[in-house]
Structures are given as C-alpha cells and as structure tokens.
C-alpha positions in Angstrom: 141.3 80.7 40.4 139.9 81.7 43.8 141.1 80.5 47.1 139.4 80.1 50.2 140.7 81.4 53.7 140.6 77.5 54.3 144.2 77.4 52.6 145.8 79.3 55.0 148.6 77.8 56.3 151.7 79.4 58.5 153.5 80.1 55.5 151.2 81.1 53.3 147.7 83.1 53.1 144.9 84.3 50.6 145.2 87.6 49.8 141.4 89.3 50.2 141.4 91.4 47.3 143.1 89.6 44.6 142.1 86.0 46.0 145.7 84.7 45.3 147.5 81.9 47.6 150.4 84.0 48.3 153.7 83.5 51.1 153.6 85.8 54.2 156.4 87.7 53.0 153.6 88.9 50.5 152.1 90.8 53.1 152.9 93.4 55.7 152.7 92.8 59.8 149.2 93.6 61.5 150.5 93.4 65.1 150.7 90.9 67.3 147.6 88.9 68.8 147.5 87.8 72.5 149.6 84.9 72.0 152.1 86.8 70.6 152.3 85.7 66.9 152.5 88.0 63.9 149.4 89.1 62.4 149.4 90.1 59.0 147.1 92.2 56.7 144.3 90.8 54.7 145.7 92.4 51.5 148.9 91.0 50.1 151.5 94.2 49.5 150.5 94.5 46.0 147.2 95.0 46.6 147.4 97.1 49.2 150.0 99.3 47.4 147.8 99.4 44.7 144.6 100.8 47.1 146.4 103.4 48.8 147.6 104.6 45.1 144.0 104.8 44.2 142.6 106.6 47.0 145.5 108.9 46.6 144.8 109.8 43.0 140.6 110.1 44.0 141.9 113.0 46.8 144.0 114.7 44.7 141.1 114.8 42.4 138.2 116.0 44.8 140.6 118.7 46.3 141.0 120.0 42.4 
C-alpha cells in the first residue's frame, strides 16, 4: 500500500523509500527549521540503515 505525504501528521510520517506510514520515532532528527521544531529525515531508520549498508558494500567493491 502506498501513502501519500498528505498523511503526515505530527506523530506520524511516510517514509520516501519504502512508502510506509510510520511514527517519528521511525526516523532520525534533520535539524531544526526556523520555528524551531524537529525536522526529521525523509527515510524512516530502516531504510536509511539499509542505504548506507549498500553504498558501503558498492565502495568496498570499487576499491577491490
């Protein structure tokens, strides 16, 4: 099922890679904006744990 950004809400967001309506504890602090509330990152911590994995792996590789 696929979510749009519409859903957001302040406790929950869509993550951008999986598409999943997760909690903001499912995703790491951006910052702050000029208001001074949290931003958080458009991929939930899963995802994002799963990317840097990846590009990880594809260095090791090219410096083989």
């Amino acid at each position: 099922m696929q979510y749009l950004s519409d859903n957001d809400t302040n406790t929950h967001r869509v993550c951008g890679t999986c598409n999943e309506l997760k909690p903001l504890t499912e995703f790491y602090k951006d910052g702050k904006d000029t208001e001074g509330n949290y931003r958080y990152r458009r991929d939930c911590k899963e995802c994002y744990k799963n990317t840097r994995m990846q590009e990880a792996a594809m260095k090791l590789r090219r410096e083989k």
